[in-house]
N, C-alpha and C positions, 0 to 999 in steps of 0.2 A: 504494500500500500504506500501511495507515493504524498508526502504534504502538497499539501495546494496551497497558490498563491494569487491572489488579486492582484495584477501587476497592471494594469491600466482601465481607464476608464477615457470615453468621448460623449457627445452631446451636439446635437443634431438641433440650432436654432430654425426655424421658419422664418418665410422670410416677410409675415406681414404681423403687427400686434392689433388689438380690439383692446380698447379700454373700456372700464364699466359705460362712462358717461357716452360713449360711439355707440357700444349694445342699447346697452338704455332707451336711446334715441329712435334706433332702429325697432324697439320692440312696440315702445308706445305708439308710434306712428303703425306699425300690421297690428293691433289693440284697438286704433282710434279706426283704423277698414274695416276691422273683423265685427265690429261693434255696431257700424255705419251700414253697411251689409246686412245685418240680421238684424235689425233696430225691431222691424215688428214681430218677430219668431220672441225675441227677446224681452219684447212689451207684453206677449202671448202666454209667458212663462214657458215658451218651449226651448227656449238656449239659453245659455247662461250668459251673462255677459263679462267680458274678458277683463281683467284688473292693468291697469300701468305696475312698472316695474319702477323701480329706482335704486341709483347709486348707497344712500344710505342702506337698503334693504339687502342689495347683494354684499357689502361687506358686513355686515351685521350675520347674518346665514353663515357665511364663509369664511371672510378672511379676503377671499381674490378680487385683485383690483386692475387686472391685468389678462391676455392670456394671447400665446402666439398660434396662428394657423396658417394652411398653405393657401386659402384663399381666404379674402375679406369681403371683396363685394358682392358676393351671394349671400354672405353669412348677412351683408347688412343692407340687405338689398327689401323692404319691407313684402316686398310681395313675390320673394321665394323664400329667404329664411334658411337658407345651407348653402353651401359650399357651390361654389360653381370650379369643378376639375374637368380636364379639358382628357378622351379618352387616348389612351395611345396604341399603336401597334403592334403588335407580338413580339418583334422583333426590336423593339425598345425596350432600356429598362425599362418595369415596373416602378412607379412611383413610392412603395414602401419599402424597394430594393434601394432603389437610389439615395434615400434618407438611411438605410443603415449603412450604405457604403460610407458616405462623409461620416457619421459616428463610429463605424470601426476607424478608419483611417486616424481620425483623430488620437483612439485608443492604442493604436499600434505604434504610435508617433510617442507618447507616454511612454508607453514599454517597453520601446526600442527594440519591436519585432516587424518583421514582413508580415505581411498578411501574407503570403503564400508560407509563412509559418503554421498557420492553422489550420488543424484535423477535425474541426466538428466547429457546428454552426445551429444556433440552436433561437428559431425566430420565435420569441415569445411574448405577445401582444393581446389584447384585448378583442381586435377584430382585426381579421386577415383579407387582404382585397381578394382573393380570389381561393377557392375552394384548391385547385391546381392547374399547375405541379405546384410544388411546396414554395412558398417564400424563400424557405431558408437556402434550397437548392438554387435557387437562381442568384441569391447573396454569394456562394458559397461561389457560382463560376466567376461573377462581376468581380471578386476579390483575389478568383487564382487561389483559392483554399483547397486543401488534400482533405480526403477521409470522405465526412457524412454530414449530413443536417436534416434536420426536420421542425415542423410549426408545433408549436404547441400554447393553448390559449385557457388560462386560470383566471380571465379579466384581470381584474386591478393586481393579482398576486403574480402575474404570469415572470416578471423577471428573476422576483425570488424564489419561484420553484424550477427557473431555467438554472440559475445559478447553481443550485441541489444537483437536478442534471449535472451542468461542466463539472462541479466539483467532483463527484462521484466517478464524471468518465477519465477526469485524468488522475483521481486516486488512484482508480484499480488497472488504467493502464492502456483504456481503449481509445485515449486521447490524450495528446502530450500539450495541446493548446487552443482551450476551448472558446467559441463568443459565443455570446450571450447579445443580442440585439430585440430594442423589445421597439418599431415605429409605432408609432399611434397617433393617428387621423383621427383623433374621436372626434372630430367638426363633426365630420361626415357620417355616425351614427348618433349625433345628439338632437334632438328636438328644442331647437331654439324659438319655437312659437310657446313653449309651455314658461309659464314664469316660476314655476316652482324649478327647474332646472334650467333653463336657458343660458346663463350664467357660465356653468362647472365646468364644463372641459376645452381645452386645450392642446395643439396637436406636439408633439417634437420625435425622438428618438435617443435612446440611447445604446451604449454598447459596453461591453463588459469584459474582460478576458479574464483568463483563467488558466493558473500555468503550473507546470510541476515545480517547484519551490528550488530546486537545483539547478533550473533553467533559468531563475531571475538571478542577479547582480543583489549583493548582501545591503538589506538599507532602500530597498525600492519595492514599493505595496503594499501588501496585508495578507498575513495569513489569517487562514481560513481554519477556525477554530472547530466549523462544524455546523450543521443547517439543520431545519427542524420544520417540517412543512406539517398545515391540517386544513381540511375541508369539514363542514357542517351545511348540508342543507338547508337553501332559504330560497323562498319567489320572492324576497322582497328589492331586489335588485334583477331585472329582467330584460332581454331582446329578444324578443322571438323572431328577428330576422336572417332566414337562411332558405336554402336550396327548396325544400317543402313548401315553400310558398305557393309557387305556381302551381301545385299540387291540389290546394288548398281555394283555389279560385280568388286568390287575394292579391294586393298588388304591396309594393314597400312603401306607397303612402297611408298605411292605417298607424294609429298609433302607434300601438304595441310592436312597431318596425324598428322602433328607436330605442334608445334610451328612456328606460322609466324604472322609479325609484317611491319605494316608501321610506322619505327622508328620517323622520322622525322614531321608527322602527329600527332602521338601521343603524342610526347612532345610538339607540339604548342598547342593541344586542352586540354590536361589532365591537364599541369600548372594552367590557369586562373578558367578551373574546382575546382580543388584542394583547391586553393588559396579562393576561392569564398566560396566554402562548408565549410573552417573552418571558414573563418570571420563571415556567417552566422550563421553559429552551438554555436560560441564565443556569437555573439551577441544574440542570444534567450535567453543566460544565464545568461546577462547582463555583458559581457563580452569582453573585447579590448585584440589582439593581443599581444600587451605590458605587459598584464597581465599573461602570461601563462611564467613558467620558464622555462619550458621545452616540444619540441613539438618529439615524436619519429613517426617517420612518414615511409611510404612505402619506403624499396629499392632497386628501381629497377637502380636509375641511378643518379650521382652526382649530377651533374648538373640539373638535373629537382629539385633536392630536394632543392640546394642552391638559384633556380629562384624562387620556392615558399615560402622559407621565406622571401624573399630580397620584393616579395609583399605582403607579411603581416607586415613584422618587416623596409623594406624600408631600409635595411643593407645586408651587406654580411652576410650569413650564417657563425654561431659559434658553432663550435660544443659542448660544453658546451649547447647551445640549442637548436640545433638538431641533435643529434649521427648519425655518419654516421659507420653501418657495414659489410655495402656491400662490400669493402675492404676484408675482412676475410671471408666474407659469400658468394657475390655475391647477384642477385635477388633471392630470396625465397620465391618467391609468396606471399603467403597470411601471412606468419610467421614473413617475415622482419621488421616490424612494431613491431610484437610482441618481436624478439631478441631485439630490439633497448631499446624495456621499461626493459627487464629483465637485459640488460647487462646493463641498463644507468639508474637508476632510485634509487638505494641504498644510496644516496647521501643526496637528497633532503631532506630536514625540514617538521616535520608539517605545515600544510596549505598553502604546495605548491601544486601550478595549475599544470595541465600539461595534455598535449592532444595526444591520439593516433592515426593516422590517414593512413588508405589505400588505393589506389587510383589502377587503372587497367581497363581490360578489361571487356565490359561492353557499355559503360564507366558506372564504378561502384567506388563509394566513400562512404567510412561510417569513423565516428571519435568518440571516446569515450574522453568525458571528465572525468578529474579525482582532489581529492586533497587528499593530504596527511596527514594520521589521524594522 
C-alpha cells in the first residue's frame, strides 16, 4: 500500500460574473411579465402571483453576493431565464472537457507534473452534458493521459468521493497519478425563475491530483491521512432530468427538470449529518475537532456552514478556519469545497491538519483528511 499525496490543485474561472443587484433586476422584471400575463387567472384565484426578489433577501438566505457562469445574457435575459450555450460538433471539445482541461493544466503547473503523467481520470460532477462516451474519456485524450477514467456523479459530494476513488487507486497501485476534475455548469440545471432558488449556483471547475507520496519533492502538498464517504436517502434535494424523459411524454421545460430543493428540510437534517460525519471520520484517526486548523468545507450556504462548526468547535465560525467562498463563487456543487482548499490552504505550516469536507444531495457526505508535508 503506497501513501498518497495531494500535490496540486487548479481552478477553472468563467468568464462572465452576475451580481445579486444584475439577478435581482432581471428576476423582478420576468415577476413584473409573469404577473402582467396572468393578472386575471391570478384575480381568479387560479395562479398565484409571483413575489420580487431582493439583494437584502439573497444574502440574508445565503451569504452569496456574487456568482460566475459561462453565459450571462440568457441567464438575465427576462424572458428566457438560462443560459444561452451555443451547440458544438462532435469533433470539438466538449465544453465541460474544455473547463477541466485549463483546471488540470493549472494543477499540473502546481505539481510540477505532465499531464501525460496521469493514469486515471476520474470526472466527478453534479451533472454531466452528455450521457456518452464518458466525460472523463475524452478529458483523458484532450490531456494525452495513460491508463482509465470514468464519470461518476454524488451531486454536491461528487469530488470528495472522487478523491476516495484516486486515493485508493494509487494506494493499492492501479494508479500512480490520479485527477480528480469535478466542471459544473449548474447555470444550466438551475431554475432561475423560482425565487426561492434562483440565487444558489454558480458555474467553475476544479481539478485535483493525487500522487504516490515518493513521487512528490519533500515539503510540496498534503498527505492524505485517509477518507470517509456516506450516503442517506432523501427526495429532498431533487432533478429528475434525464434520458427517461422522452419516455415519459415530457419535455425538460417542466419543473421538476431542474433544480429543486426543500430548503429549510435540508439545513435541519444535513447540519447534525455533516457535523457527525466529520467528528466520526476525526475520531477513527484519532483525532478531536480542536485539532484540525483548518476545515474547507461545502458551499452551499453561510449559515449551514457557520452551524456546523459552532458543533464541532462549540464557537462561532472563523474564517481563518473555515473559508467561506460562496460570496464570490456562490454554490458550486461539488467544487466549493475544492475552491475553498485551493484559495485557502497556501498559508499553512508543515504538519498542519486540515479536513475537506462535502455535504448535499443524496444525502451524501464524504471528507478527506489531510496534513501538510
Amino acid at each position: 500500500m503506497h501513501p498518497t499525496v495531494i500535490s496540486g490543485t487548479g481552478l477553472f474561472r468563467p468568464p462572465h460574473t452576475i451580481s445579486n443587484a444584475e439577478l435581482v433586476e432581471a428576476f423582478n422584471a420576468y415577476v413584473e411579465r409573469f404577473n402582467a400575463e396572468h393578472a386575471a387567472d391570478i384575480a381568479a384565484g387560479n395562479v398565484v402571483a409571483l413575489q420580487p426578489s431582493s439583494v437584502e433577501f439573497i444574502e440574508k438566505a445565503s451569504g452569496i453576493q456574487n456568482r460566475y457562469v459561462m453565459d450571462k445574457a440568457g441567464v438575465l435575459d427576462p424572458g428566457r431565464m438560462y443560459p444561452r450555450i451555443a451547440p458544438r460538433p462532435d469533433e470539438q471539445a466538449s465544453l465541460m472537457a474544455e473547463m477541466a482541461v485549463q483546471a488540470t493544466q493549472m494543477a499540473c503547473e502546481q505539481a510540477g507534473v505532465p499531464t501525460s503523467q496521469i493514469d486515471a481520470v476520474y470526472c466527478a460532477a453534479a451533472n454531466m452534458q452528455r450521457a456518452y462516451p464518458a466525460m472523463a474519456c475524452e478529458i483523458q485524450a484532450l490531456l494525452g493521459a495513460k491508463g482509465y477514467g470514468f464519470d461518476m456523479n454524488v451531486a454536491c459530494s461528487s469530488a470528495t468521493f472522487g478523491i476516495e476513488q484516486a486515493v485508493n487507486a494509487v494506494r493499492c497501485g492501479s494508479a500512480r497519478c490520479a485527477l480528480v476534475v469535478s466542471p459544473e455548469i449548474t447555470s444550466a440545471h438551475l431554475e432561475w425563475r423560482d425565487r426561492d432558488c434562483h440565487f444558489i449556483f454558480g458555474d467553475t471547475c476544479t481539478a485535483v491530483l493525487v500522487q504516490r507520496a515518493e513521487d512528490v519533492p519533500a515539503g510540496r502538498g498534503w498527505d492524505v491521512l485517509g477518507t470517509q464517504l456516506a450516503t442517506q436517502y432523501s427526495n429532498n434535494i431533487r432533478n429528475n432530468f434525464g434520458f427517461l424523459n422522452r419516455c415519459e411524454d415530457s419535455t425538460w421545460q417542466e419543473r421538476d427538470k431542474t433544480f429543486r430543493q426543500e430548503g429549510r428540510k435540508v439545513f435541519k437534517e444535513v447540519v447534525p449529518i455533516a457535523a457527525a460525519h466529520i467528528e466520526g471520520h476525526l475520531a477513527s484517526l484519532g483525532l478531536q475537532p480542536a485539532q484540525v486548523a483548518r476545515f474547507w468545507l461545502h458551499q452551499a450556504n453561510l449559515g449551514m456552514n457557520q452551524l456546523v462548526i459552532k458543533r464541532l468547535l462549540g464557537s462561532d465560525v472563523n474564517e481563518s478556519i473555515a473559508p467561506i467562498i460562496l460570496n464570490e463563487w456562490a454554490n458550486t456543487a461539488s467544487a466549493g469545497s475544492i475552491i475553498a482548499f485551493h484559495q485557502h490552504s497556501a498559508d499553512l505550516t508543515t504538519g498542519a491538519l486540515g479536513l475537506i469536507c462535502s455535504f448535499g444531495a443524496g444525502y451524501s457526505v464524504g471528507s478527506v483528511a489531510v496534513k501538510r508535508r
